[in-house]
C-alpha positions as CSV (number, residue, x, y, z in Angstrom):
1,X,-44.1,24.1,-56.2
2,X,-40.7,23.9,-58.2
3,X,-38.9,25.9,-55.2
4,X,-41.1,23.0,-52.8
5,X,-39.7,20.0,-54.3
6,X,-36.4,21.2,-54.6
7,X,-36.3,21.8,-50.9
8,X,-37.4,18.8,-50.0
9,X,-35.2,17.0,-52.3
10,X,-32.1,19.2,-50.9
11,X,-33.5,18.1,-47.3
12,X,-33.7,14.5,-48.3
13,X,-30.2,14.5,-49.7
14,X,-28.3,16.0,-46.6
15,X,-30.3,13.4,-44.5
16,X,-28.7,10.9,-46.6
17,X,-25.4,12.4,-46.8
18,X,-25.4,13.0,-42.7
19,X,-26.0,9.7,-42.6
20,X,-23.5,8.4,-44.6
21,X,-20.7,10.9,-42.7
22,X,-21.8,9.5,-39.4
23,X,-21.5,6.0,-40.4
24,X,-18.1,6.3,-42.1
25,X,-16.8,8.6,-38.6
26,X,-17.9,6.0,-36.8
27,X,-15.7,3.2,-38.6
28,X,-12.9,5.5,-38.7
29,X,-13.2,6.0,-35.3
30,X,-13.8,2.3,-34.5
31,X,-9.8,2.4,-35.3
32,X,-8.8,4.7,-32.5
33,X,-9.0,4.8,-28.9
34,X,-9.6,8.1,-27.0
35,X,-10.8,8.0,-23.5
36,X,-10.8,11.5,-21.1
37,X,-10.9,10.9,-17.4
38,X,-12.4,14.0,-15.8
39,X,-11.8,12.9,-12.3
40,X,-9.5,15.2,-10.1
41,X,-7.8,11.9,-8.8
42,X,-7.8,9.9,-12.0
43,X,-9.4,6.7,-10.6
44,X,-10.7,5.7,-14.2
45,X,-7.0,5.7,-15.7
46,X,-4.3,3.3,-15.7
47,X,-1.0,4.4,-13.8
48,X,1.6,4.9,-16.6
49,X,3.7,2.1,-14.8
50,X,0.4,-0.3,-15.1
51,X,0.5,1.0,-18.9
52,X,4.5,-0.6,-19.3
53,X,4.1,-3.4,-17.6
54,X,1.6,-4.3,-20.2
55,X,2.9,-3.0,-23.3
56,X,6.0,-5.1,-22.7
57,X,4.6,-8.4,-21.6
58,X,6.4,-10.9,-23.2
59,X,3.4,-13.7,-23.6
60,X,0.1,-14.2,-23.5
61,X,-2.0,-13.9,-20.2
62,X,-5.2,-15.5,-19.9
63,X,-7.3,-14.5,-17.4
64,X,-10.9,-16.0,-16.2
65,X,-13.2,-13.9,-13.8
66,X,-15.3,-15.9,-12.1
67,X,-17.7,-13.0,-10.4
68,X,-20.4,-13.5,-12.6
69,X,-23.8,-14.9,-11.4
70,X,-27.8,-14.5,-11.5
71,X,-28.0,-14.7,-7.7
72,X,-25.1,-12.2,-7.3
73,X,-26.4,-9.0,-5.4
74,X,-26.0,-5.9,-6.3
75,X,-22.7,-4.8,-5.0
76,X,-21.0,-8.0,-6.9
77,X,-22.4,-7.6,-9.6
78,X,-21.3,-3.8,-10.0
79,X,-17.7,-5.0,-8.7
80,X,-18.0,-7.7,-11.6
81,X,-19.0,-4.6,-13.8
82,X,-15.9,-2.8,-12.5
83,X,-13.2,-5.7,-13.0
84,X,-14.7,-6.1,-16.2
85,X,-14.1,-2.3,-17.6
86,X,-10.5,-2.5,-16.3
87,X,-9.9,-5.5,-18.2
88,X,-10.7,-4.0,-20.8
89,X,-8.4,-1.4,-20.2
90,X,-5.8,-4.1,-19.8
91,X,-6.6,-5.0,-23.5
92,X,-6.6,-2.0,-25.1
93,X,-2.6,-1.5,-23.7
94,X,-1.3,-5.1,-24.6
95,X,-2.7,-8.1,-27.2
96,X,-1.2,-10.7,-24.9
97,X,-4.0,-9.5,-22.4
98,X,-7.2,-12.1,-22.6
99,X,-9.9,-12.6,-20.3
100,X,-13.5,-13.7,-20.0
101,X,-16.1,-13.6,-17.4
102,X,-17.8,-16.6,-16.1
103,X,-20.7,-17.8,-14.2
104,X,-18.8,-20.6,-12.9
105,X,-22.0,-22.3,-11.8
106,X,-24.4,-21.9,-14.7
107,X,-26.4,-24.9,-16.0
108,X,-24.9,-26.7,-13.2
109,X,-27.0,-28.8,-10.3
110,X,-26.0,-29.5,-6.7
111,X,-23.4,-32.1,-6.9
112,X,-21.8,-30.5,-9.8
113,X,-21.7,-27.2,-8.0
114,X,-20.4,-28.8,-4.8
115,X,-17.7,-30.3,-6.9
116,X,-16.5,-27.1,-8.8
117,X,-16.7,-25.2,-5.2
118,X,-14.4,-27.7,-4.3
119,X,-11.9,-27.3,-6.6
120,X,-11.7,-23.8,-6.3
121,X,-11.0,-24.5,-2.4
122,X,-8.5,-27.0,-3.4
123,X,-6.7,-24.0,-5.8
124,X,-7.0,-21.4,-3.3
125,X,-9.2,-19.4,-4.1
126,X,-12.4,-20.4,-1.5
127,X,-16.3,-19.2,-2.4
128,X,-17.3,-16.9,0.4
129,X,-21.1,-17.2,1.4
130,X,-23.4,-14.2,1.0
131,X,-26.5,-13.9,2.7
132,X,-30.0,-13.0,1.2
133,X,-33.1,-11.2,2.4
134,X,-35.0,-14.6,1.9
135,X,-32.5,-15.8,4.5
136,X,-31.0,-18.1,1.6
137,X,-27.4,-18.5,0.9
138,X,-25.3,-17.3,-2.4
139,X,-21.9,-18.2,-2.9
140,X,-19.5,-16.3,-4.8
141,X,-16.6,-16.7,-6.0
142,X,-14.4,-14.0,-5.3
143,X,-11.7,-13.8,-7.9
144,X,-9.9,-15.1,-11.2
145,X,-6.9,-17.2,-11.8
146,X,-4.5,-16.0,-14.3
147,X,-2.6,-18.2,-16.5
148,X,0.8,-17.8,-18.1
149,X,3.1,-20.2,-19.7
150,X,1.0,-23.2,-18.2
151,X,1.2,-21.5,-14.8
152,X,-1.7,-20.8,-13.3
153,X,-2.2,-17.9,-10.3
154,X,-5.3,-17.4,-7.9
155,X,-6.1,-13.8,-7.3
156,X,-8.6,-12.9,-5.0
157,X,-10.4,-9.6,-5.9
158,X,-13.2,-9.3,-3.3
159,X,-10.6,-7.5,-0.2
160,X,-12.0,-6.0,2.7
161,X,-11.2,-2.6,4.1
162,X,-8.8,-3.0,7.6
163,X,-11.1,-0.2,8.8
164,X,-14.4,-2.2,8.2
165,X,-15.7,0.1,5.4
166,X,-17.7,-0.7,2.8
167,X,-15.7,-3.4,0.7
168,X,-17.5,-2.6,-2.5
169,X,-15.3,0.5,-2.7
170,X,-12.5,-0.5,-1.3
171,X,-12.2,-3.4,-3.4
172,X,-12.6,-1.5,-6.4
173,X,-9.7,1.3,-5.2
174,X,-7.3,-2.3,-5.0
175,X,-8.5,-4.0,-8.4
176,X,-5.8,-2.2,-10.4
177,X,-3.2,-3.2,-7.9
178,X,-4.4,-6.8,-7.1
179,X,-4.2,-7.3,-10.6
180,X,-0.9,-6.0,-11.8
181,X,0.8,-7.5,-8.5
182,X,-0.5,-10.8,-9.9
183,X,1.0,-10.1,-13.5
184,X,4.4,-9.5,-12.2
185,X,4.2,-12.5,-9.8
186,X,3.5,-14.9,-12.5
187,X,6.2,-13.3,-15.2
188,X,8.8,-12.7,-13.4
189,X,11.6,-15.6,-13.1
190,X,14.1,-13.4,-10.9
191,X,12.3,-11.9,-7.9
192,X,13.9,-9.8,-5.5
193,X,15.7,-10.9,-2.8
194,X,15.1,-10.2,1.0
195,X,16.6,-11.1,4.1
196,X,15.9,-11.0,7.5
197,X,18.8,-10.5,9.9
198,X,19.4,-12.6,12.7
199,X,22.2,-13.4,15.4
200,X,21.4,-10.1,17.5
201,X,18.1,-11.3,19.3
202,X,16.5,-9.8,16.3
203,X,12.6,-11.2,16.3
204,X,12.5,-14.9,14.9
205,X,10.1,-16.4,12.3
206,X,7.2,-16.9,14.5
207,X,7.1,-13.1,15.1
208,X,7.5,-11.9,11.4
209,X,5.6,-15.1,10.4
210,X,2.7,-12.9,9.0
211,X,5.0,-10.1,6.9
212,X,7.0,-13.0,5.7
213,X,3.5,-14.6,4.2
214,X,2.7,-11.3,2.8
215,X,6.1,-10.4,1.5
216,X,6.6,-13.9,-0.3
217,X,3.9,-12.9,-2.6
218,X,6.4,-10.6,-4.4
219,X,10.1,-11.8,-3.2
220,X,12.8,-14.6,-2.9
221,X,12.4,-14.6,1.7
222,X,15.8,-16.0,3.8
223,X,17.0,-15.3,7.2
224,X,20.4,-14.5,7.7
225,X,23.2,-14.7,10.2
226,X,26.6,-12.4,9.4
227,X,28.2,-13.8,12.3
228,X,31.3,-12.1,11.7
229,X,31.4,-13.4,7.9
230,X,32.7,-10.7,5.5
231,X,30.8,-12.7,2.7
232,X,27.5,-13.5,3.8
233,X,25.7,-10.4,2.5
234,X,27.9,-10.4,-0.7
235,X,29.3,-12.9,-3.3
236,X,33.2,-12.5,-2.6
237,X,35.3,-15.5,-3.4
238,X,38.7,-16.0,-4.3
239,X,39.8,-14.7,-7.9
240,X,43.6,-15.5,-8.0
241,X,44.3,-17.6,-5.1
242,X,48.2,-17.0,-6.1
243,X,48.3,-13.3,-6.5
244,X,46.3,-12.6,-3.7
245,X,43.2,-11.3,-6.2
246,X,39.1,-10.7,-4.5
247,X,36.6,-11.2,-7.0
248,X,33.2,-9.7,-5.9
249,X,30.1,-10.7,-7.5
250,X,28.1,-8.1,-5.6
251,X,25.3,-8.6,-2.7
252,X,23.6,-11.7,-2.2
253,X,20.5,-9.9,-1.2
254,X,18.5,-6.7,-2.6
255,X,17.4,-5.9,0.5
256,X,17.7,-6.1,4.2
257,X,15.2,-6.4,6.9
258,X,16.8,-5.8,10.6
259,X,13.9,-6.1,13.3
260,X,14.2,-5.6,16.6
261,X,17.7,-6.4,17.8
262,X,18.1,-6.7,21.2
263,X,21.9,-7.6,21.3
264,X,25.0,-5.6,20.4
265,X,26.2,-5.6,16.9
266,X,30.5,-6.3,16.7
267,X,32.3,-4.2,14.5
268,X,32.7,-6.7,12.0
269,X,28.7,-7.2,11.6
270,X,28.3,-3.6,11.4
271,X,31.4,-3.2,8.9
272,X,29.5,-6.2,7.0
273,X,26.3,-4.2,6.7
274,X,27.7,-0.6,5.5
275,X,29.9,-2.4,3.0
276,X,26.3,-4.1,1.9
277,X,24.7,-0.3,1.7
278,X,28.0,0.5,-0.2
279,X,27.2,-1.6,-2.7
280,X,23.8,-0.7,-3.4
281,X,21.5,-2.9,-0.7
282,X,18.3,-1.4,1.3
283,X,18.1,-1.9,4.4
284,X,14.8,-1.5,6.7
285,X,15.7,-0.6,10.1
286,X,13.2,-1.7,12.9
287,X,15.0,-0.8,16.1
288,X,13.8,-0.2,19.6
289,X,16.5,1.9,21.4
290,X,15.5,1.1,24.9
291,X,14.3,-1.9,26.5
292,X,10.9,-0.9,27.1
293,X,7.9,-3.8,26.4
294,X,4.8,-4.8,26.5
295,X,5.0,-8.3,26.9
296,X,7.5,-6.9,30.3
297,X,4.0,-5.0,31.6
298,X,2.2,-8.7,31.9
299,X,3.9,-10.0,34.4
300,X,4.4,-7.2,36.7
301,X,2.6,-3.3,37.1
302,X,6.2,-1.5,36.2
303,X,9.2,-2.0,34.3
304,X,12.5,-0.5,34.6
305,X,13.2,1.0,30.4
306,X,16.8,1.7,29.9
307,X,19.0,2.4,26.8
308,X,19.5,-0.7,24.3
309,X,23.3,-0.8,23.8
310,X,23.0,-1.7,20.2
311,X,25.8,0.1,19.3
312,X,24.2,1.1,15.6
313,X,24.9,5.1,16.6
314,X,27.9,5.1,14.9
315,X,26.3,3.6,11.7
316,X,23.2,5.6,11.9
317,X,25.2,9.3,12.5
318,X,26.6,8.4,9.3
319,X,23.8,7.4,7.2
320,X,22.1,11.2,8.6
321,X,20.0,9.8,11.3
322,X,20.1,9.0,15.2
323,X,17.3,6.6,16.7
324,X,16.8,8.5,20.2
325,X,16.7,6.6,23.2
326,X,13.9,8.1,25.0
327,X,9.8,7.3,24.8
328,X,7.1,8.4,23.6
329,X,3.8,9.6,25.5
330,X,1.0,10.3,23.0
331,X,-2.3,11.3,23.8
332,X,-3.9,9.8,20.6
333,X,-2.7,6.5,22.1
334,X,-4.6,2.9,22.2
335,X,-5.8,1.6,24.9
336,X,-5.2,-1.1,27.7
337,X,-6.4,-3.6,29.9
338,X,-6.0,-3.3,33.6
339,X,-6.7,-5.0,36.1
340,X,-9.7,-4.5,38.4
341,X,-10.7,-7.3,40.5
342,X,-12.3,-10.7,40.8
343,X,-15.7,-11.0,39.9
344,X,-16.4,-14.5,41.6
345,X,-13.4,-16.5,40.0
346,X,-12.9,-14.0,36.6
347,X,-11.0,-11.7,36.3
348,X,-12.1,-8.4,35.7
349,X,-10.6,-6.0,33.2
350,X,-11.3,-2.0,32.2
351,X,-9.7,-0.3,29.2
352,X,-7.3,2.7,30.2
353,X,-5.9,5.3,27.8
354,X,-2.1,4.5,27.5
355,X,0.1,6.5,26.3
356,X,3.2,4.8,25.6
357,X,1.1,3.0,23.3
358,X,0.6,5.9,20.1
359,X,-1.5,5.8,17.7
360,X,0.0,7.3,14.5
361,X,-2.1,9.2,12.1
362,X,0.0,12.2,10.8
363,X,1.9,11.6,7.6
364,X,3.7,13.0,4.7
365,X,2.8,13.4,1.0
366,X,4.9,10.4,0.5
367,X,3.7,7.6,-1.8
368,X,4.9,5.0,0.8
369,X,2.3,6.8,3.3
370,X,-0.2,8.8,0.8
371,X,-3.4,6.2,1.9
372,X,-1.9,5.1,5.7
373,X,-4.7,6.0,8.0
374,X,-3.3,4.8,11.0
375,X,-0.4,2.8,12.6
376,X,-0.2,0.6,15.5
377,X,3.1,1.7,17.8
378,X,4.5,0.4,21.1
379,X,6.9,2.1,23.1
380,X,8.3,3.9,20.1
381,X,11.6,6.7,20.3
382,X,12.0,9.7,18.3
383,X,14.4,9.8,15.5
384,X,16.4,12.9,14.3
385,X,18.4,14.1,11.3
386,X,21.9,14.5,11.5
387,X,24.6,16.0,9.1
388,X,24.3,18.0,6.3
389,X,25.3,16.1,3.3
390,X,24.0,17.2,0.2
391,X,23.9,13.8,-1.6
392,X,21.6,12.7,1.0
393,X,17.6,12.8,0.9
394,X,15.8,12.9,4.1
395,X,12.1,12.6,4.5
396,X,9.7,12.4,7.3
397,X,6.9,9.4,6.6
398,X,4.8,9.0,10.2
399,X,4.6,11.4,13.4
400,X,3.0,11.8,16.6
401,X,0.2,13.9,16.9
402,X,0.7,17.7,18.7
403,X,0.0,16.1,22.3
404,X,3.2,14.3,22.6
405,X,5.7,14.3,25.6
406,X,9.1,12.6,25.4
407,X,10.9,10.5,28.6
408,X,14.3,10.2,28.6
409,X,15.1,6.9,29.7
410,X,16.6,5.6,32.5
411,X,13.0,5.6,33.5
412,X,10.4,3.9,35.2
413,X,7.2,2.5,33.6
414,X,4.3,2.1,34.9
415,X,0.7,1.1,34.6
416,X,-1.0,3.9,37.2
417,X,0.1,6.1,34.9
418,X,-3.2,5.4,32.9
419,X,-5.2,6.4,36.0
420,X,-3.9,9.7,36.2
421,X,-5.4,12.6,35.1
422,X,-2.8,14.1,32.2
423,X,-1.1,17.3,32.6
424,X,-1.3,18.9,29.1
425,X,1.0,21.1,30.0
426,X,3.5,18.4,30.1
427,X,2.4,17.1,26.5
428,X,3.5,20.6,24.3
429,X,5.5,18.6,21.9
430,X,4.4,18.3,18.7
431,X,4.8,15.7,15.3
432,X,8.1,13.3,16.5
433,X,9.2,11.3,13.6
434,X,8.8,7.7,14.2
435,X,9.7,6.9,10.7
436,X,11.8,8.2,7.8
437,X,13.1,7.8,4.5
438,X,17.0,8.8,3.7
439,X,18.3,7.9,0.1
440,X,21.3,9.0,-2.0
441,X,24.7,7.8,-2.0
442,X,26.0,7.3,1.2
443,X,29.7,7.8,3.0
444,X,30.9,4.5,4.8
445,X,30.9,5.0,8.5
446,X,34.4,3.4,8.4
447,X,35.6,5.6,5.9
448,X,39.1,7.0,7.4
449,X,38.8,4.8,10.4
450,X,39.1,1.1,9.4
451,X,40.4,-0.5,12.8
452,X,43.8,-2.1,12.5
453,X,42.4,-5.2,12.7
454,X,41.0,-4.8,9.7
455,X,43.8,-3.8,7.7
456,X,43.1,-7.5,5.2
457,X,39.4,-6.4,4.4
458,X,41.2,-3.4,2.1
459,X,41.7,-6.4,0.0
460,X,37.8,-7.7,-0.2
461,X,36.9,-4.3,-2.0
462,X,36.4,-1.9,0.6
463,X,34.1,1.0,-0.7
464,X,34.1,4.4,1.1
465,X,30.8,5.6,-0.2
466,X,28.0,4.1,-3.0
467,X,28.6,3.3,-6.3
468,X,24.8,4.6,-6.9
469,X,22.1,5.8,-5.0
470,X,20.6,3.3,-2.3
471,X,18.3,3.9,0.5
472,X,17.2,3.4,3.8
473,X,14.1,3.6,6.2
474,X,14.1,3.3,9.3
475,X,11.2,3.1,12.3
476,X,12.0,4.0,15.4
477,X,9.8,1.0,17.1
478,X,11.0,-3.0,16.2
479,X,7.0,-3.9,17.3
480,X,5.9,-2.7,14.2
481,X,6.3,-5.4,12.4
482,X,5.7,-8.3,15.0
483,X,2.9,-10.4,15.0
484,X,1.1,-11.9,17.5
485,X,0.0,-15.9,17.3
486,X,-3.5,-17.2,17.1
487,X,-2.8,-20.5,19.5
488,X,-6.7,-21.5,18.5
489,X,-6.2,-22.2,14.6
490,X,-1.9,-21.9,15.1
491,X,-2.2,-18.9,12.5
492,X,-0.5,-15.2,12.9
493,X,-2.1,-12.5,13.6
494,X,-1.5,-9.4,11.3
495,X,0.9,-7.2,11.9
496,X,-1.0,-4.3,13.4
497,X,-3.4,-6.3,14.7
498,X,-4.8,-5.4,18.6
499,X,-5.3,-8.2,20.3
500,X,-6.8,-6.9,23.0
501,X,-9.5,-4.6,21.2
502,X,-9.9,-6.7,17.8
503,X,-8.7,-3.8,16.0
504,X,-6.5,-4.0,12.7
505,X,-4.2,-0.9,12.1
506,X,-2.6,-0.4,8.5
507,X,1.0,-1.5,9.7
508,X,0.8,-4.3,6.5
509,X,0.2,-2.1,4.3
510,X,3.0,0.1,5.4
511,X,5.6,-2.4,6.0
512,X,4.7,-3.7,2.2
513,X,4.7,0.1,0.8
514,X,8.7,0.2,2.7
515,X,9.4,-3.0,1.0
516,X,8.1,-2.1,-2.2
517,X,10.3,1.3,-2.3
518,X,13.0,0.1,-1.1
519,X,13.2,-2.5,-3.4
520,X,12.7,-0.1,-6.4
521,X,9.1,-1.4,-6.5
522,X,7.8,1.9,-7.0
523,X,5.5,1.4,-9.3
524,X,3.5,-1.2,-6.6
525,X,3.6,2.0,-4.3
526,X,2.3,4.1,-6.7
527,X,-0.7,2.1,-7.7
528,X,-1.1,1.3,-3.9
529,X,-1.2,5.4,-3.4
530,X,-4.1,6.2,-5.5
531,X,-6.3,8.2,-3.4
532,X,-9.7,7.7,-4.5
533,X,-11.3,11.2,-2.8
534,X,-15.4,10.7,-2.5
535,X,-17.3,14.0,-3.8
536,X,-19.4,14.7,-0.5
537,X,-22.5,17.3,-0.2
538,X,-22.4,19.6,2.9
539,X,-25.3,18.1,5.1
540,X,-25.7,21.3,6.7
541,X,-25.8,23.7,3.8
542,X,-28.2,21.0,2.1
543,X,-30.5,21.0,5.0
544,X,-30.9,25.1,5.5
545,X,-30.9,25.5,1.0
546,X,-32.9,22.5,0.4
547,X,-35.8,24.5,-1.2
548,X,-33.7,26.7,-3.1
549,X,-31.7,23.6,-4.8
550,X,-35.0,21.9,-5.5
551,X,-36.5,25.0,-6.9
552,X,-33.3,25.5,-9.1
553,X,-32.9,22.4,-10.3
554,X,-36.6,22.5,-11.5
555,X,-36.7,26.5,-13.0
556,X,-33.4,26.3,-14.9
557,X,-33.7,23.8,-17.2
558,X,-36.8,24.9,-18.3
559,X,-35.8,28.6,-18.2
560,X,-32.9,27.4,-20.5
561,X,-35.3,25.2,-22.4
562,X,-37.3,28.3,-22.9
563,X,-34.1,30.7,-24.2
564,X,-33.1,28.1,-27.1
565,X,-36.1,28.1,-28.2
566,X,-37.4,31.9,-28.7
567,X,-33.5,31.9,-30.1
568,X,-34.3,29.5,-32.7
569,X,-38.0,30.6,-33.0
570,X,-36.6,34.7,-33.8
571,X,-33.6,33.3,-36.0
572,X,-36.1,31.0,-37.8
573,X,-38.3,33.8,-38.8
574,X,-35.4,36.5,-39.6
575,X,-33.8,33.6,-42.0
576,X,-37.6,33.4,-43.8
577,X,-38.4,37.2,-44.1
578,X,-35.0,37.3,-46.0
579,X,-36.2,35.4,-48.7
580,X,-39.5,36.7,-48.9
581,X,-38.2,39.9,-49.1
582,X,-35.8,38.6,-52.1
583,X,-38.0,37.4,-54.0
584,X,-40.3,40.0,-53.9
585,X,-37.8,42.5,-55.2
């Protein structure tokens, strides 16, 4: 009895005592934070540049989710879930992080609800309707607006996948982005600065309209015209008018966007631009180097494609690259409208394979290009690497697939190409570059052979090579970033955009991705680049092993089951007979 009570009173004391140790780890862990992500891609962590950005905000954010609703389905109210965890995360990183989540039409009737809808309209951030199974309509409200110093921002957070997958997912691979591109947009005072060139028939507003809209999001936009101006890519100005002194507050510009030139550059533009790159600017080439179109095809079966006397070779041999003036034929092409008839007074169309039009799938490990699917090319060239300078970095970003065929040009162009059977024999080459990366510090391409007419511009602080490290992209088709116009509702289309099968390619996303880098925005591309990789079964090993798995899955727990316990059970009685046997002697 004695040995009885004092077991149970030992029993009742390390209940007591496990008790008490759990609720005090618990408190002390209350005090720390330790989270593992186990997924092979990380999805469920914050990018360490994500993790800065918020440790060294320098006021508070306030932030109101308005995804919250009884009549949300499903999918919303998992995304609401979702942007709700990674707010979370947010807070964790930074106290001037605060947020709530709100049903913005709870307690409300009709009119009042009409009114708020309206408002967020007016703000710019519009309810979307979602349809129910009861044929009834829900609206949501598909984002937050984040305030900071009395500013307030409207970030939608409900995208949808370019490639018409689920949004759910997709939505949830661009929170963390959406969110932090927001953050920096509303705290930073000194943006970028980008410029479009013009003065060489480069494409005007209306064409780059919809990158201009996308790129304003994140940077200070102008158009500019060099026209033979040594200052008007950098702050020179007279420093001692007496002595002759140049002053040089550096460029005017962070960046410079040059797309689709169709007229030659001088001398004095081009010296204008490498003493830019000298100085540190980016510059995103865009250049067709022939004269090859499609907008040329609509008017007549054939066109005449010859070189585009740009004269940028001498520029581009320097920097390591040459833009080749040939064209592409790509099997993995999009396709075309052509012609076939009159059906009483309509015209009648059929889609032909055409293969001056590619469709670019292959790409590098590069962040710029880690989650491009596929790009939207016209009439592209191939591009080369020249040279063999160390200080430079060269790197492939987008190819043709390995059906590819390459025309020199002068040639002729023409649509019966797409009713002709394709020799393959003729398509053997394989992954052209359409698009590359070069950074490092360049040489000037007038280094050693500044033209005598030049001989003053030694005085305006004429650099033979970088100061620092700069870079360069360049894309070896100007249509790339040219947008089409909507005459309906007088709105762009989006870059990438097919007008002719409704398609959008991922030509935004890639044109933001060279921004971004170029601009030293890599933390944007790295966020963008998370790949989010779905774990999927084999259907066919699934289908031929489904007994097996379902037999497994049902035998080894219990067989498990079944081992701890005749383990416990033997260890049990070998503990007992012990003390039997103890107290017996």
């Amino acid at each position: 009895m004695k040995n009885k009570v004092k077991y149970k009173r030992s029993a009742i004391i390390t209940l007591i005592s496990s008790i008490f140790i759990l609720i005090a780890l618990n408190i002390i862990l209350s005090f720390f934070y330790v989270r593992i992500d186990l997924t092979a891609e990380k999805r469920n962590s914050l990018a360490p540049s994500t993790i800065k950005l918020l440790k060294e905000l320098p006021d508070k954010i306030y932030i109101k989710v308005f995804l919250l609703g009884k009549n949300n389905p499903a999918d919303y109210r998992i995304f609401a879930q979702k942007t709700k965890e990674i707010l979370e995360e947010f807070v964790r990183y930074s106290s001037n992080i605060e947020f709530e989540m709100i049903d913005p039409v709870e307690g409300k009737d009709q009119e009042e609800i009409k009114s708020i809808f309206g408002e967020f309209n007016k703000k710019g951030l519009p309810p979307i309707p979602i349809s129910r199974e009861d044929y009834s309509t829900t609206w949501v409200v598909p984002g937050a607006f984040f305030t900071y110093r009395s500013k307030e921002y409207p970030v939608t957070l409900v995208v949808s996948d370019p490639n018409g997958r689920d949004w759910l997912d997709f939505s949830i691979q661009e929170l963390e982005y959406n969110m932090v591109s927001a953050i920096r947009n509303i705290t930073t005072t000194d943006a970028p600065k980008v410029a479009f060139l013009e003065g060489h028939g480069e494409l005007d507003r209306v064409s780059t309209s919809w990158m201009e809209w996308q790129l304003r999001r994140y940077y200070h936009i102008e158009r500019v015209t060099i026209n033979n101006k040594i200052n008007s890519l950098r702050n020179i100005y007279v420093k001692d008018s007496a002595a002759a002194k140049i002053g040089n507050y550096g460029n005017k510009y962070d960046m410079l966007i040059v797309a689709q030139p169709t007229q030659p550059f001088s001398d004095m533009d081009k010296y204008v631009i490498d003493q830019f790159i000298m100085n540190g600017g980016k510059v995103l080439w865009l250049i067709d180097a022939t004269t090859a179109s499609v907008d040329s095809l609509q008017n007549s079966n054939e066109l005449f494609a010859t070189e585009n006397m740009l004269r940028l070779n001498s520029l581009f041999f320097k920097y390591g690259v040459r833009v080749n003036a040939n064209l592409i034929q790509d099997l993995n092409c999009q396709g075309l409208p052509v012609p076939q008839g009159m059906l009483g007074n309509q015209q009648q169309y059929k889609f032909y394979a055409f293969p001056y039009m590619p469709i670019i799938v292959n790409f590098s490990t590069h962040p710029i290009v880690r989650k491009i699917k596929a790009l939207k090319v016209d009439f592209a060239g191939t591009i080369d690497f020249v040279g063999n300078d160390a200080d430079i970095y060269k790197t492939v970003l987008a190819t043709t697939s390995e059906k590819t065929k390459v025309v020199p040009v002068p040639s002729i162009v023409t649509l019966n190409i797409v009713k002709v059977k394709p020799n393959l024999e003729e398509y053997h080459r394989m992954y052209e570059p359409v698009a590359v990366l070069v950074e490092g510090k360049f040489t000037s391409a007038f280094k050693g052979i500044l033209p005598v007419a030049f001989d003053t511009i030694r005085e305006f602080d004429f650099k033979t090579e970088c100061k620092k490290p700069t870079r360069q992209i360049f894309i070896s088709d100007g249509d790339m970033i040219r947008n089409r116009f909507n005459t309906r509702n007088m709105e762009p289309y989006p870059a990438g955009y097919d007008i002719y099968t409704g398609k959008l390619y991922e030509n935004t996303d890639f044109l933001l991705n060279c921004v971004n880098y170029l601009s030293a925005d890599e933390e944007l591309v790295l966020i963008r680049s998370k790949s989010f990789k779905m774990g999927m079964l084999d259907s066919i090993v699934v289908k031929n092993r489904k007994n097996f798995y379902i037999l497994f899955n049902t035998i080894c727990p219990l067989v498990i089951i079944s081992i701890m316990a005749t383990a416990m059970i033997v260890a049990r009685k070998l503990r007992y007979s012990k003390k039997i046997t103890t107290r017996d002697t």
